[in-house]
N, C-alpha and C positions, 0 to 999 in steps of 0.2 A: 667765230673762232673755234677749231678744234680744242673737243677736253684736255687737258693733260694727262694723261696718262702712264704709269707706271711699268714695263716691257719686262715681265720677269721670264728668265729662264734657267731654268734648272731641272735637271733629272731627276729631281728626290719630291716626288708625289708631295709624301707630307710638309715638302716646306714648300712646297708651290700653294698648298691650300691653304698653311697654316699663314701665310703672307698673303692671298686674295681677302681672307678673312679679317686680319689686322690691317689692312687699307682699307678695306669695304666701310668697317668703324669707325673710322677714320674723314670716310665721305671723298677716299683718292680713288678713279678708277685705275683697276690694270687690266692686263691682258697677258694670258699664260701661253709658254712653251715648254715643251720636252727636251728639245734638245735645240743647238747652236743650228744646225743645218734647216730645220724646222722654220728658226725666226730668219734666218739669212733667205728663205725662200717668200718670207710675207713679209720682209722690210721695204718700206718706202719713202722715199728722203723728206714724205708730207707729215711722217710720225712728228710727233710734241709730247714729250714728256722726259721719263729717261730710262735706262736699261738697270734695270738689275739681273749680273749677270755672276752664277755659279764659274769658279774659274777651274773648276777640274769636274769635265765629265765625261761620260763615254761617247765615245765618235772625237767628233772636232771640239776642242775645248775652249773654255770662255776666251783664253788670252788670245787663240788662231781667231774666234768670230771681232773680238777688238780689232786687229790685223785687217781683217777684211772689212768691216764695218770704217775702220779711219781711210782704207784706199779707197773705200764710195765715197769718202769725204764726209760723212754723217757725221753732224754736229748733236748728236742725243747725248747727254750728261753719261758718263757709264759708273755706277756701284759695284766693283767687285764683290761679292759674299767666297768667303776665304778657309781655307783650314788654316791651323796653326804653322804647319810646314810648308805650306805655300805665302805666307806672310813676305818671306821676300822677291817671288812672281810678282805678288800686288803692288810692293815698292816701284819696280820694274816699270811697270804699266803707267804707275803714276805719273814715272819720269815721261811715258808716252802720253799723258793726255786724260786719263781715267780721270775719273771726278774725286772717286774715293773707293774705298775698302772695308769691308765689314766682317771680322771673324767668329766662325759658327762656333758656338752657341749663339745667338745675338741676342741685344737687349731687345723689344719690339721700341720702346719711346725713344731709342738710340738710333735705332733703325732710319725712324719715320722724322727722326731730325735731321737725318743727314738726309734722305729721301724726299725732304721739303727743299734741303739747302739747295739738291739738285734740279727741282721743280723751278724755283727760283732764276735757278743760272740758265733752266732753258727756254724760260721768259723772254730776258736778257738778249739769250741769242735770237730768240727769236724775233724781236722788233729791231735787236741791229741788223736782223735780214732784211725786213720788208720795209727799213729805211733803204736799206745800200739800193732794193730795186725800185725803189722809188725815187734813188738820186738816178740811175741809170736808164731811168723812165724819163723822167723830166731833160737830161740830157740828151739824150735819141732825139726830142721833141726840136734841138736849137738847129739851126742850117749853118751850112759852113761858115758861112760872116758872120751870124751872131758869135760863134765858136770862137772868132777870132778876136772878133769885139769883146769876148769875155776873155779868153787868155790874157789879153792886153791889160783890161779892169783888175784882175787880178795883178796883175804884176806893176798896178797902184801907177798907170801911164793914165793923164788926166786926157778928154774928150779931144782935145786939139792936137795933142801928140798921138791921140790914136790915128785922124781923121788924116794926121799926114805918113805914119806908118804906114795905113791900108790905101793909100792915095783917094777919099774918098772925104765927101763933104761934113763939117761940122753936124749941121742935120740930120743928115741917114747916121752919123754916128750917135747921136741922139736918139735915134729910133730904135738901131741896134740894141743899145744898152736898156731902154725899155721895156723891147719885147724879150730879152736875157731875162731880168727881173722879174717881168710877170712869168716867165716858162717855170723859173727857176722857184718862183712860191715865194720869196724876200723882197726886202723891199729897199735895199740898197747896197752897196759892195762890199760895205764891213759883214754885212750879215750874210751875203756869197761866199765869202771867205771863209768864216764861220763854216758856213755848210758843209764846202767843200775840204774846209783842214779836218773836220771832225770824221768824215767821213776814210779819210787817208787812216788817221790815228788806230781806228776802229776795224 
């Protein structure tokens, strides 16, 4: 599994170094940008970690790269770092999805706690990703009748109501339901159910 890693950008040299330095201590890796346009040109939807992002710089600014960063659909946690007059930009953002906000001066153990909490959340996302394609994997894998065999299981139709539903023998509906269970990784309908509500929810 990819590190996690930290996506700082900002335009201000000394806090770009003075933040590689307080993660390095720390045992986070990051990786630096100058400007919004810079990391908009080396983002890729494989990154894991999260963005700490200056929301006022020169060229395109933090909140235009949030903007295009949420229409790629990138799910990286984002930390605003703030002036005092942009305190309510950051509000703003929040209400769009930002993870948090941080205003300069910052604490460094303030920082690197809410830095973790993000670290944390893109955990989170990331193994409810590579369930959701692992339900999408395992589903691909059923053929149309098992498909329908399971629609039916779910909607709690017992083996003989299904068998006359699909006009099709007791047996092969036994078999259906089977090879459904084994595609599906469970090992009965409460827990198909299970699967598939959880994955609705999420």
């Amino acid at each position: 599994m990819t590190e996690p890693t930290v996506f700082i950008v900002d335009d201000d040299e000394a806090i770009r170094d003075s933040l590689r330095w307080m993660l390095k201590s720390r045992g986070i890796a990051s990786r630096l940008w100058d400007s919004a346009e810079a990391f908009l040109e080396s983002y890729e939807p494989a990154m894991h970690g999260c963005l700490v992002l200056d929301i006022r710089m020169d060229g395109m600014s933090g909140l235009d790269l949030f903007d295009r960063l949420s229409a790629l659909k990138c799910v990286l946690p984002v930390i605003f770092l703030t002036g005092h007059a942009d305190v309510p930009m950051a509000v703003a953002a929040l209400k769009k999805g930002a993870h948090d906000f941080v205003e300069k001066p910052f604490n460094d153990n303030d920082l690197v706690d809410r830095i973790d909490g993000a670290l944390a959340k893109a955990a989170i996302l990331r193994d409810r990703s590579a369930a959701a394609q692992s339900l999408s994997h395992r589903l691909a894998t059923l053929s149309q009748r098992e498909r329908e065999v399971m629609d039916l299981i779910l909607g709690g139709k017992a083996n003989k109501v299904i068998a006359d539903d699909l006009k099709i023998t007791m047996r092969t509906v036994e078999v259906h339901r089977a090879h459904v269970l084994e595609k599906m990784g469970v090992r009965s309908a409460v827990e198909l159910s299970q699967l598939l509500a959880g994955q609705i929810r999420e």
